[in-house]
C-alpha positions in Angstrom: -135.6 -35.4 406.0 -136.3 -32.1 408.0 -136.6 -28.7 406.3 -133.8 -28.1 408.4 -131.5 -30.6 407.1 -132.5 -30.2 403.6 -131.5 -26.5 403.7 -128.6 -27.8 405.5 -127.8 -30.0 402.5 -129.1 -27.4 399.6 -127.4 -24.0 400.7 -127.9 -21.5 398.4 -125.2 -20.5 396.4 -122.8 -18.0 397.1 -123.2 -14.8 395.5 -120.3 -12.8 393.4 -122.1 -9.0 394.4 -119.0 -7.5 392.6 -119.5 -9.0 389.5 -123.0 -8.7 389.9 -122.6 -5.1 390.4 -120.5 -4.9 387.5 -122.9 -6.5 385.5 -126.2 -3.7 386.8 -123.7 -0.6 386.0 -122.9 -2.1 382.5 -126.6 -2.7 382.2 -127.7 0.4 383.8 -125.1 2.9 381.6 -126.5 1.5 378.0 -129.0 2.9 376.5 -130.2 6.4 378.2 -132.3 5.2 381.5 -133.2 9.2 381.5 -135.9 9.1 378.8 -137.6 6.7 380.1 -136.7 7.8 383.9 -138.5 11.3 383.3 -141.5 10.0 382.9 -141.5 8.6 385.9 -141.7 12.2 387.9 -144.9 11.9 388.8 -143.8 9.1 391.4 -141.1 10.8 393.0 -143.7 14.4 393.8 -145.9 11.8 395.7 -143.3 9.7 397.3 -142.3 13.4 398.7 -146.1 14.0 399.6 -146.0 10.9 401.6 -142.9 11.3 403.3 -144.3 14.8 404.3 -140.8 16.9 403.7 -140.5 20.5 405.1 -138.7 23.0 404.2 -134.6 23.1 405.0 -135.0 19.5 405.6 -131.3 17.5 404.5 -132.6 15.2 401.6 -130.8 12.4 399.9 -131.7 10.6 396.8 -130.1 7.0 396.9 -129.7 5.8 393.4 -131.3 8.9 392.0 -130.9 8.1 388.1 -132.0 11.2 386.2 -133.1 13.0 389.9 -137.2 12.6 390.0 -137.0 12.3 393.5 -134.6 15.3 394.1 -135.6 17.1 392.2 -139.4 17.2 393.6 -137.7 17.3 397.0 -136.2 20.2 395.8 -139.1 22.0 394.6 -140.5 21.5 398.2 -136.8 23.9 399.6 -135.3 20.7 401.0 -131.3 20.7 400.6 -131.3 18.0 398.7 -127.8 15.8 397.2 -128.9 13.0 394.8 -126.0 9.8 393.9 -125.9 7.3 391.7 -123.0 4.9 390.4 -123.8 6.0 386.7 -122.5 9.3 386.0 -124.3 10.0 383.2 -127.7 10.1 384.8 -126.1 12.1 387.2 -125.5 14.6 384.3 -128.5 14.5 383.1 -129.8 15.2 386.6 -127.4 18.1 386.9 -129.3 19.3 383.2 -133.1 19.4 384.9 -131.7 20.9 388.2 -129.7 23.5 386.0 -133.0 24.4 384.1 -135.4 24.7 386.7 -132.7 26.5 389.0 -132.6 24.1 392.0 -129.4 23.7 394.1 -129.0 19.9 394.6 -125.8 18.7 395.1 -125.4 15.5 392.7 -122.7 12.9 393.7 -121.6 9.7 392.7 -122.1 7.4 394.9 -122.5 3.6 395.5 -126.2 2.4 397.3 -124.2 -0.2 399.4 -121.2 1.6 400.5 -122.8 5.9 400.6 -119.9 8.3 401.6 -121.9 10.0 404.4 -121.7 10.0 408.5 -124.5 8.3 410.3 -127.4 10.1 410.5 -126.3 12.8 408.3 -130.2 13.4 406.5 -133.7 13.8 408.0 -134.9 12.1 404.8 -133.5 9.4 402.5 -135.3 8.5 399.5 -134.6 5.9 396.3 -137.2 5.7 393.5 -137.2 2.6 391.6 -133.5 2.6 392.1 -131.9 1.2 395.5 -134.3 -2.2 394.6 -131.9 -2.8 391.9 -128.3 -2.9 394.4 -126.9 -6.5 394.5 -126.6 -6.8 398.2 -130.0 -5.9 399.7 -129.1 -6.3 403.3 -126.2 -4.0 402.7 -128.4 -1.6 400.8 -131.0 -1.3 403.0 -128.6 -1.1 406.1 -127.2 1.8 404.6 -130.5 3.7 404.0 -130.9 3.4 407.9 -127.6 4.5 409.2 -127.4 7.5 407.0 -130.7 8.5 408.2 -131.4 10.4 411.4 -133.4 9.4 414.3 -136.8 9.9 414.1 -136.5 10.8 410.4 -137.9 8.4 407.1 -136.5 6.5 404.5 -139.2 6.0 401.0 -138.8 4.3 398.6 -140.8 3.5 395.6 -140.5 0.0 394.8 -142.2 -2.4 391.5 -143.7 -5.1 393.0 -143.5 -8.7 391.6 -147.3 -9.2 390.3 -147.2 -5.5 388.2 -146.3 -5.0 385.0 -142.5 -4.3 385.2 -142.7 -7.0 387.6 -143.7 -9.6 385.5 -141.7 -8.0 382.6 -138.2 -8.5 384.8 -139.7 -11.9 385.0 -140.5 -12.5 381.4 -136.7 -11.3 380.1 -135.2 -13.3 383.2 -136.6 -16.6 381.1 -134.7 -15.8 378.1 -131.2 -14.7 380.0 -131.7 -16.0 383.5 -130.0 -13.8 386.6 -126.8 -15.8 388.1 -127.6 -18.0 390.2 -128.3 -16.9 394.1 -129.2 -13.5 392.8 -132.4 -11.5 394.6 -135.1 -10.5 392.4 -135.2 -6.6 392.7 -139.0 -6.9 392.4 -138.5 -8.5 396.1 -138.4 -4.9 397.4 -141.5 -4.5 396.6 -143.2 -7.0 398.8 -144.3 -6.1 402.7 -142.6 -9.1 403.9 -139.2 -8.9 402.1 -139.3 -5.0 403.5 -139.9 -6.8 407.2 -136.7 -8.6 406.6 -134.6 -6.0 405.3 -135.5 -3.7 408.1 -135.6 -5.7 410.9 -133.6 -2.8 413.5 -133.4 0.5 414.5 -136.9 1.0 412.6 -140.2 2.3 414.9 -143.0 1.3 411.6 -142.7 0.4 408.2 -145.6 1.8 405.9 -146.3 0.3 402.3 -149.0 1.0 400.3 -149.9 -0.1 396.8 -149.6 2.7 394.2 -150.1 2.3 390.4 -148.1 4.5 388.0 -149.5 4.5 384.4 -146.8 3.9 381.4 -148.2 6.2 378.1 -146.9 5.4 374.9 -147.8 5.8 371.4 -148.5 1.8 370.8 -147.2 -1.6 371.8 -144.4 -1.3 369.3 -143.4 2.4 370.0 -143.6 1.3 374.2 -141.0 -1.7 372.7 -138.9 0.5 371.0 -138.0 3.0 374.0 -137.3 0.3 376.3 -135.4 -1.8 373.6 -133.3 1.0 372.8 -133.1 3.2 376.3 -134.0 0.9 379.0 -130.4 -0.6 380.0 -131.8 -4.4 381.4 -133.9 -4.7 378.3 -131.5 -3.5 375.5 -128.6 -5.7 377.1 -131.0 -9.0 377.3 -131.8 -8.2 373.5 -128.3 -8.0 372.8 -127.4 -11.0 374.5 -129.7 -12.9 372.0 -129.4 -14.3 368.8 -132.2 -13.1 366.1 -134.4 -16.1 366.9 -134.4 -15.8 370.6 -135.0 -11.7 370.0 -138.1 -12.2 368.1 -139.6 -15.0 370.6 -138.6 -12.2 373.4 -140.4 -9.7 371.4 -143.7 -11.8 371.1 -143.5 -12.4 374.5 -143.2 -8.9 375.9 -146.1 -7.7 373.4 -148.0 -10.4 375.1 -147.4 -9.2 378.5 -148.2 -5.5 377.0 -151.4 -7.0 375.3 -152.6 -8.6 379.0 -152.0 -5.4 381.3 -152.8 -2.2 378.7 -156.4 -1.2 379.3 -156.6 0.9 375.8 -158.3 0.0 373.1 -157.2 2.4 370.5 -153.8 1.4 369.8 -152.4 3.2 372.2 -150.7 2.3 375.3 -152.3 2.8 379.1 -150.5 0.5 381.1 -151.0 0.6 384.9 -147.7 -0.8 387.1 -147.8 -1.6 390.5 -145.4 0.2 392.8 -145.1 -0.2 396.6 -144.5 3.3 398.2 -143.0 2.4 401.2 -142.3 4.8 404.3 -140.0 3.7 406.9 -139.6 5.7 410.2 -136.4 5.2 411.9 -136.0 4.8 416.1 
């Protein structure tokens, strides 16, 4: 049999995005994303070094979470509006802006249908956030047409061989993704990026970055995420006590294999693609 026919005869299956979706914004509201999103600032300041922003430049944060990205685009006097579909990380967006007295304009908003004209931003920007959209074709075409011509779209995306990565990986053996579902660590590979911007894009820039998670010890790094970190909390839930302690073991394996500290601490470096795409 031909490749051909035996795709033919194997399609994959259909995808329900709604019900997908409605599953990520369940997952994504638990917890409080924020405490472990601050920590995270560090990425969105360089993602707005690489992108090269200037002043009075229209920014938009696409799936902004708790606003790293806007926020550090609005420290560089960009007009800057940040969405997401989970209000409250919008709110605790609004909090920082409110305390460090930057205007940005938060909105919510849905990654694969944004309420904006065509090329209505010189820059668009997502930090480990539009990766996690149901529909990446839709996603990413949406990224494009709301950016101008000439302008840049980055994105800071976990790839699949780094630590959060593997850890989507290692919770996806104990409650498996429905079936036909993207990985979101796809974003984070050059040639999944060629396919999702295959038009109206002049180059398409990714460079391996490495963002360091610190934490107190394995067990404290555990804790946050079990408790805060909305994917992990709801597979834990979805467990029964057996199957939660055999997930525990296995993510303080992972932990054990990527943190390079050897005083009980945590130094964990995690792969991120930045990723700048200039637009024709």
């Amino acid at each position: 049999m031909s490749t051909s026919a035996a795709v033919a005869s194997n399609p994959q299956p259909a995808v329900d995005f709604s019900a997908l979706k409605a599953r990520q914004q369940s997952a994504w509201s638990s917890g409080d994303y924020a405490i472990v999103g601050t920590t995270l600032q560090i990425v969105g300041e360089s993602l707005c070094e690489a992108l090269d922003l200037r002043a009075g430049s229209k920014v938009l944060d696409v799936a902004a979470g708790n606003g790293n990205g806007a926020l550090a685009a609005a420290r560089r006097w960009c007009e800057v509006t940040a969405t997401d579909y989970v209000p409250a990380l919008l709110e605790r967006g609004q909090e920082r802006a409110k305390a460090d007295r930057l205007p940005i304009v938060f909105q919510e908003a849905d990654a694969e249908h944004l309420p904006f004209a065509d090329q209505s931003f010189d820059n668009v920007l997502s930090i480990f956030g539009v990766m996690f959209t149901p529909d990446q074709e839709r996603a990413a075409s949406e990224l494009i047409r709301v950016c101008k011509r000439s302008g840049s779209v980055g994105l800071a995306n976990w790839t699949p061989d780094g630590f959060i990565g593997q850890m989507f990986k290692t919770i996806g053996k104990h409650v498996p993704p429905p079936a036909g579902a993207r990985s979101p660590a796809l974003w984070g590979s050059r040639a999944r990026l060629d396919e999702l911007f295959p038009k109206a894009v002049a180059s398409i820039a990714a460079t391996p970055r490495q963002f360091v998670f610190r934490y107190k010890s394995p067990d404290h790094w555990l804790e946050i995420f079990r408790t805060y970190y909305g994917p992990v909390l709801k597979t834990f839930a979805a467990l029964d006590p057996a199957a939660r302690d055999t997930l525990t073991d296995d993510l303080l394996v992972l932990m054990e294999r990527f943190n390079r500290a050897d005083d009980g601490t945590v130094v964990v470096p995690s792969e991120y693609l930045e990723v700048i795409v200039t637009r024709l």
